[in-house]
LOLUMLO-206478 format. One record per residue: residue number from 1; residue in three letters; x negated, y, z negated of N, C-alpha, C in turn. Coordinates in steps of 0.2 Angstrom, whole numbers, plus 5000, padded with zeros to 4 digits. Each point is the difference from the previous one (the first is absolute). Layout:
+-----+--------+------+------+------+-------+-------+-------+------+------+------+
! num ! residu ! n_px ! n_py ! n_pz ! ca_px ! ca_py ! ca_pz ! c_px ! c_py ! c_pz !
+-----+--------+------+------+------+-------+-------+-------+------+------+------+
! NUM !    ALA !    X !    Y !    Z !     X !     Y !     Z !    X !    Y !    Z !
...
+-----+--------+------+------+------+-------+-------+-------+------+------+------+
END
This chain:
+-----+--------+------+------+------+-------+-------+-------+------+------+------+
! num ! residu ! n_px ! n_py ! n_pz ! ca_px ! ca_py ! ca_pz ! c_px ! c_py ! c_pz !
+-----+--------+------+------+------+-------+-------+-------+------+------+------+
!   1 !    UNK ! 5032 ! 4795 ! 4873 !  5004 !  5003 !  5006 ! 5006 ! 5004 ! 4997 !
!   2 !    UNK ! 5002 ! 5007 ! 5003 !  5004 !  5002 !  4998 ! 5008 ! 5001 ! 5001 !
!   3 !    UNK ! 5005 ! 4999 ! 4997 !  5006 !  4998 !  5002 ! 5002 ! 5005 ! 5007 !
!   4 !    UNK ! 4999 ! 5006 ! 4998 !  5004 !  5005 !  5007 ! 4993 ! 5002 ! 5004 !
!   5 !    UNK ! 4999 ! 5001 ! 5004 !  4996 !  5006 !  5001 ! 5005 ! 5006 ! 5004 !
!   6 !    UNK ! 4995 ! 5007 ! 5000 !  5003 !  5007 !  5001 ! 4995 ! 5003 ! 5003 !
!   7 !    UNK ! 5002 ! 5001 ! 5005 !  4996 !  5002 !  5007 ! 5001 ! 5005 ! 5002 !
!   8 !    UNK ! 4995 ! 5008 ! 5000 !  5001 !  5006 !  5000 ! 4995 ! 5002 ! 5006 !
!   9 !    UNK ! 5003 ! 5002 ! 5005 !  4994 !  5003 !  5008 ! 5001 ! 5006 ! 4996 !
!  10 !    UNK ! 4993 ! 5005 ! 5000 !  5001 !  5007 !  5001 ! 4994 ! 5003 ! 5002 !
!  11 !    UNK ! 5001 ! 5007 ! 5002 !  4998 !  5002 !  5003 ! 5001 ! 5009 ! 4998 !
!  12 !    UNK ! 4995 ! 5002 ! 4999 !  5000 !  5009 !  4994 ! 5004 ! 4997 ! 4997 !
!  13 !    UNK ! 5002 ! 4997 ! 4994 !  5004 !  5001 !  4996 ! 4999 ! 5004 ! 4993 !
!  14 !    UNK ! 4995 ! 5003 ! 5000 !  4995 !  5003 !  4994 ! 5007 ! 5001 ! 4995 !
!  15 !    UNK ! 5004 ! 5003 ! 5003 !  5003 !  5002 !  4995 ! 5007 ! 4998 ! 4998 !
!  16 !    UNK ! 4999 ! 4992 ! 5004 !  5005 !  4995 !  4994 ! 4997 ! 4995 ! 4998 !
!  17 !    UNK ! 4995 ! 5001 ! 5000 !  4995 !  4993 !  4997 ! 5003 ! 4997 ! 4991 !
!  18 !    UNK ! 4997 ! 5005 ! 4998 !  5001 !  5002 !  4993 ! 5007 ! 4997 ! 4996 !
!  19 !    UNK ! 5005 ! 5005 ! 5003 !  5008 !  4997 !  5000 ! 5001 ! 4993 ! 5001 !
!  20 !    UNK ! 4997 ! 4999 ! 5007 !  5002 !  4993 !  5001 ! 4998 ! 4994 ! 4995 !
!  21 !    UNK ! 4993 ! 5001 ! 4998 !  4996 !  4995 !  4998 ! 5004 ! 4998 ! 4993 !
!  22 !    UNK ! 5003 ! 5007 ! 4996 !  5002 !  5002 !  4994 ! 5009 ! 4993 ! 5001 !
!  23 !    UNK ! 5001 ! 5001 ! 5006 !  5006 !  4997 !  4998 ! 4999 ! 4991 ! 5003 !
!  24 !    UNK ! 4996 ! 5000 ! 5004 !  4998 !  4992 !  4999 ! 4995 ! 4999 ! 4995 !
!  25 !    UNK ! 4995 ! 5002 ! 4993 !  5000 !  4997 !  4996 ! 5007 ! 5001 ! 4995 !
!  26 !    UNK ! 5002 ! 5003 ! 5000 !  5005 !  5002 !  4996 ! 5007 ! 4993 ! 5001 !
!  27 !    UNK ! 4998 ! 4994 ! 5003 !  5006 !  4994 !  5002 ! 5002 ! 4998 ! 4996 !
!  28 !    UNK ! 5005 ! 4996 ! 4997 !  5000 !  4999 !  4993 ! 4998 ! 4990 ! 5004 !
!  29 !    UNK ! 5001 ! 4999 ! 5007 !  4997 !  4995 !  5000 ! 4992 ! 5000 ! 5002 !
!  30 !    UNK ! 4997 ! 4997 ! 4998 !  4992 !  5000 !  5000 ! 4996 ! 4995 ! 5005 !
!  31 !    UNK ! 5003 ! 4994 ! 5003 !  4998 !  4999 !  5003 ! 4999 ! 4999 ! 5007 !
!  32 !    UNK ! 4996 ! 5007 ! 5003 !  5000 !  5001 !  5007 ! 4991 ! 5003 ! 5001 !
!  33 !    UNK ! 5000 ! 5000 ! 5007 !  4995 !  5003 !  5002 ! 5001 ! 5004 ! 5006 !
!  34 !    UNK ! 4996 ! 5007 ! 4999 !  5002 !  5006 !  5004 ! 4993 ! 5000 ! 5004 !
!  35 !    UNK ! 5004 ! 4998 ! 5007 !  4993 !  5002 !  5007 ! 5002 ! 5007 ! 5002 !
!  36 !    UNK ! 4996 ! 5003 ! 4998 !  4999 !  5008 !  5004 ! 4998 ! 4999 ! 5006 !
!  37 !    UNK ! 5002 ! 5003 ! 5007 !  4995 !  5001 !  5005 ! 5000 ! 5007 ! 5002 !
!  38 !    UNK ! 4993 ! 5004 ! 4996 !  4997 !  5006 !  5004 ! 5001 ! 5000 ! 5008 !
!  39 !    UNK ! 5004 ! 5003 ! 5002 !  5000 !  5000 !  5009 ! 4995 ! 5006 ! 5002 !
!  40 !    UNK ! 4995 ! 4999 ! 4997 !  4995 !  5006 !  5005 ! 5004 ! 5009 ! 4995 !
!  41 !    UNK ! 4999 ! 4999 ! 4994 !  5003 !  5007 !  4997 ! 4994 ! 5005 ! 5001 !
!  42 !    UNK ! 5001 ! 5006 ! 5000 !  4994 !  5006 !  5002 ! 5002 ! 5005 ! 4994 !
!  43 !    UNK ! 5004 ! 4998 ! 4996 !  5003 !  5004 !  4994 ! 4995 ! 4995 ! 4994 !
!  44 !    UNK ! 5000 ! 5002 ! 4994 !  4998 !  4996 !  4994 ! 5002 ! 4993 ! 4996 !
!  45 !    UNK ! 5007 ! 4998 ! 5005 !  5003 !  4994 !  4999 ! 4994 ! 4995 ! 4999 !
!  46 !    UNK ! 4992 ! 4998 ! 5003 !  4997 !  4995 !  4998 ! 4998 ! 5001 ! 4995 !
!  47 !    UNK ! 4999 ! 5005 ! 4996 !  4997 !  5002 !  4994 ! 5004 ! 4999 ! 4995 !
!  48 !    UNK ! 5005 ! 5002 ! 4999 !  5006 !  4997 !  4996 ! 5003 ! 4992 ! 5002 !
!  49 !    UNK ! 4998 ! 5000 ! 5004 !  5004 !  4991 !  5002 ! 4993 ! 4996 ! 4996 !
!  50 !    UNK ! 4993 ! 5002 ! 5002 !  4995 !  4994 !  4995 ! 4999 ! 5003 ! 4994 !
!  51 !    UNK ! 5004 ! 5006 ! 4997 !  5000 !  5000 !  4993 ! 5004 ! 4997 ! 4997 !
!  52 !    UNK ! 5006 ! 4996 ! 5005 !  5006 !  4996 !  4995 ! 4996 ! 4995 ! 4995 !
!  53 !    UNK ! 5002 ! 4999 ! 4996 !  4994 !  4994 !  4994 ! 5005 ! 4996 ! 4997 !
!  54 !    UNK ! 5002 ! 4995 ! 5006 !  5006 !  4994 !  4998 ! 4999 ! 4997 ! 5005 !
!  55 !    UNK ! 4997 ! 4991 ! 4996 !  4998 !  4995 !  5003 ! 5006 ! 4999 ! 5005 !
!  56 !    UNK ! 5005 ! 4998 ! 5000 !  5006 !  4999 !  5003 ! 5000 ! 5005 ! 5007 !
!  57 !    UNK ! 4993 ! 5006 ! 4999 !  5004 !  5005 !  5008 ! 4991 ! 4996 ! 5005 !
!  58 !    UNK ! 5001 ! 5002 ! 5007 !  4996 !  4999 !  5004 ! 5002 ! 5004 ! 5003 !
!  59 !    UNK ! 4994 ! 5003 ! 5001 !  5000 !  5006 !  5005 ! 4997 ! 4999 ! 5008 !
!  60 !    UNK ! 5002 ! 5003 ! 5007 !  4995 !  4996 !  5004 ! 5002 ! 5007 ! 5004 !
!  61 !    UNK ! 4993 ! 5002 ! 5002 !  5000 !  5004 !  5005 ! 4999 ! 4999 ! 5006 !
!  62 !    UNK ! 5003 ! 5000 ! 5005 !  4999 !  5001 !  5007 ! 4999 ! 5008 ! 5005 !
!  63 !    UNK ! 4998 ! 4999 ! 5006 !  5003 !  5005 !  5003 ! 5004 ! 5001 ! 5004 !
!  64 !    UNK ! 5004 ! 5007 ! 5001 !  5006 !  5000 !  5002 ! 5005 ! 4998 ! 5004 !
!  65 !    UNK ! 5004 ! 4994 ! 5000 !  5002 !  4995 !  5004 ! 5007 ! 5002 ! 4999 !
!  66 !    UNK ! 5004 ! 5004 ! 4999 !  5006 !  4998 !  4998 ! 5004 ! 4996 ! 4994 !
!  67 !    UNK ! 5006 ! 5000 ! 4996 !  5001 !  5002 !  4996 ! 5005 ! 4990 ! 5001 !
!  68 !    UNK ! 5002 ! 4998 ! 5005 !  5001 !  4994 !  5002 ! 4994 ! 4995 ! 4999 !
!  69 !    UNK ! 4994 ! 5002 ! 5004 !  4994 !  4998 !  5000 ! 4998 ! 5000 ! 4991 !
!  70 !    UNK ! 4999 ! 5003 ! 4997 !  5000 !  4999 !  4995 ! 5003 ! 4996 ! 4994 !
!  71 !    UNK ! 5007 ! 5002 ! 5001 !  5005 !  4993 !  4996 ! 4997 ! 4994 ! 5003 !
!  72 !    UNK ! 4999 ! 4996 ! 5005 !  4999 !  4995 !  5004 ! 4991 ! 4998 ! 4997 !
!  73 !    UNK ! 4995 ! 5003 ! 4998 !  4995 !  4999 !  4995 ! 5002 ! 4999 ! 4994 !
!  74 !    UNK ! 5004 ! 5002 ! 4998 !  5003 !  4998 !  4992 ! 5005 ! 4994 ! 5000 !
!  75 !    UNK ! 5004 ! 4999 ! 5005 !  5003 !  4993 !  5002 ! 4995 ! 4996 ! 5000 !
!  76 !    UNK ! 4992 ! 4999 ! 5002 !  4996 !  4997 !  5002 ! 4997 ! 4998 ! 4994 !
!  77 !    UNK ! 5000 ! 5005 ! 4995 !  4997 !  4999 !  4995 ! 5004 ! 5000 ! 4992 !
!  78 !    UNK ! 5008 ! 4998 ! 5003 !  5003 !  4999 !  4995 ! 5001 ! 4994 ! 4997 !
!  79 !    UNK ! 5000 ! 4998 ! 4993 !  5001 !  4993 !  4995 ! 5008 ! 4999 ! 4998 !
!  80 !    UNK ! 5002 ! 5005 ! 4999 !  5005 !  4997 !  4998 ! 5008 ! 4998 ! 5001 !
!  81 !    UNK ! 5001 ! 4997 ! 4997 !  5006 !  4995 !  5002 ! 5006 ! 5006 ! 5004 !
!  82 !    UNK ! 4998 ! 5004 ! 4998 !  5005 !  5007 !  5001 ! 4996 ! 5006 ! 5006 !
!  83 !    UNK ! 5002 ! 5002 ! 5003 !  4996 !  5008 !  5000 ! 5009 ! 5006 ! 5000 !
!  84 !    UNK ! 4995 ! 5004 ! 5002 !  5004 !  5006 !  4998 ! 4997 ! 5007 ! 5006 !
!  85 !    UNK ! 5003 ! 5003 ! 5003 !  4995 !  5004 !  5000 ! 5002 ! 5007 ! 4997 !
!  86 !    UNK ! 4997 ! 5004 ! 4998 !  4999 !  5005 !  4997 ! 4998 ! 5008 ! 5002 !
!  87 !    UNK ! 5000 ! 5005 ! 5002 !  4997 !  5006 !  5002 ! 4997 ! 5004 ! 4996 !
!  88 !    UNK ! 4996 ! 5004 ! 5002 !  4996 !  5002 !  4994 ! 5002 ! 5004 ! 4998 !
!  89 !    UNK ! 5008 ! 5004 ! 5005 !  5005 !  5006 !  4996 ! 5005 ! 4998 ! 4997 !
!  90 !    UNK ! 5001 ! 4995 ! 4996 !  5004 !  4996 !  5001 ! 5001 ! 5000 ! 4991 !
!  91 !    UNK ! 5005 ! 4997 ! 4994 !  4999 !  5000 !  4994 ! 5005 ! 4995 ! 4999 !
!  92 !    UNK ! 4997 ! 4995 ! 4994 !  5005 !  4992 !  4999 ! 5000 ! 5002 ! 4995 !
!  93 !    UNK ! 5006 ! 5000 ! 4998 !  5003 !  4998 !  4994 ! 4997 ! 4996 ! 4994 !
!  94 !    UNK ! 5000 ! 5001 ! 4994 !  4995 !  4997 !  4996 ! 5001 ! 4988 ! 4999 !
!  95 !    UNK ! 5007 ! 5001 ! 5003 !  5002 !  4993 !  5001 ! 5002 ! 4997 ! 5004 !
!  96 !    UNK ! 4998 ! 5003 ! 5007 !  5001 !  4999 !  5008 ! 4997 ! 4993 ! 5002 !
!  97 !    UNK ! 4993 ! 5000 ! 4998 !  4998 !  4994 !  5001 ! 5004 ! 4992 ! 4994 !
!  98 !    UNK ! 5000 ! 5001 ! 4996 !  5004 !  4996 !  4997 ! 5007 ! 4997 ! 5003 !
!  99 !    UNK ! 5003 ! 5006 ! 5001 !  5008 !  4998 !  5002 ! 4999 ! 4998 ! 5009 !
! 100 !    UNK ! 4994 ! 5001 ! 5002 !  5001 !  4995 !  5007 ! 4997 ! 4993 ! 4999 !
! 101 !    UNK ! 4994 ! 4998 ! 4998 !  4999 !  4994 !  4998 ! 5004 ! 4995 ! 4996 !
! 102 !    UNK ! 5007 ! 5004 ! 4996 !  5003 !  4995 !  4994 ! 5005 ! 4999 ! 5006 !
! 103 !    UNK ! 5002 ! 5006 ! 5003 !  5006 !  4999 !  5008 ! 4997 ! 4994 ! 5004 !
! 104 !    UNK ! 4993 ! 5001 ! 5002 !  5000 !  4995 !  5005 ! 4996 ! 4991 ! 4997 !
! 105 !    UNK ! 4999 ! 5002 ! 4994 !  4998 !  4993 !  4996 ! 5008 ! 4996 ! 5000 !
! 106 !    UNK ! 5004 ! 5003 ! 5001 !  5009 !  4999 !  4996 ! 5001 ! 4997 ! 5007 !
! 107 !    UNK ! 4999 ! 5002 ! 5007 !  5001 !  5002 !  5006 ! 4996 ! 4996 ! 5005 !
! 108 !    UNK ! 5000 ! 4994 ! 4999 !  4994 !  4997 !  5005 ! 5001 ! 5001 ! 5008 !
! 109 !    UNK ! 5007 ! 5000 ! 5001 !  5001 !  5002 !  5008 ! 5001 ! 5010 ! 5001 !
! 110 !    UNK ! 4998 ! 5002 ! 4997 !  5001 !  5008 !  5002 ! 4990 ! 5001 ! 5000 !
! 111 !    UNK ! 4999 ! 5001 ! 5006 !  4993 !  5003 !  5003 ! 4999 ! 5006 ! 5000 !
! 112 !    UNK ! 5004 ! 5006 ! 5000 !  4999 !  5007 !  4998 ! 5003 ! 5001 ! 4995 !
! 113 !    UNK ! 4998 ! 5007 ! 4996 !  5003 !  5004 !  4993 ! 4999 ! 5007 ! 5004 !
+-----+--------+------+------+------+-------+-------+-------+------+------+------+
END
């Protein structure tokens, strides 16, 4: 099971897939798992989202339900002790995920980061 999970709704996102992907492998902490949810994309975002090749991503497509509705599928299907959510226009820091799991491992009473 993975410590954080990171939870990305998207919908076209063709053209931040790439970016995105690049900076959540790029964590310097490793253990997480990345739920994708395709909301119904009509751009090439499925095509790039099951090319991702990292045990840790899960991809799930759906059709177009909104962008709520989709976080709330990844809530459903999240492990980790932590979640996060994430946008697919979005870009973390190469130690983002490290510096909130050591905050809230340190932190037992703080429920958000």
């Amino acid at each position: 099971m993975a410590r954080i999970s990171i939870i990305t709704p998207v919908f076209n996102g063709e053209s931040f897939v790439m970016e995105a992907a690049d900076s959540i492998l790029s964590q310097s902490y490793r253990d997480w798992e990345w739920i994708i949810i395709n909301d119904g994309s009509t751009d090439g975002t499925a095509t790039l989202l099951n090319g991702l090749q990292d045990q840790r991503i899960r991809v799930i497509h759906q059709n177009n339900a909104g962008a709520s509705a989709a976080r709330n599928v990844g809530l459903d299907r999240a492990c980790g002790a932590y979640v996060t959510f994430f946008d697919i226009d979005d870009l973390l820091p190469p130690d983002a995920l490290e510096l909130r799991a050591v905050y809230l491992d340190a932190q037992p009473e703080v429920d958000i980061v």
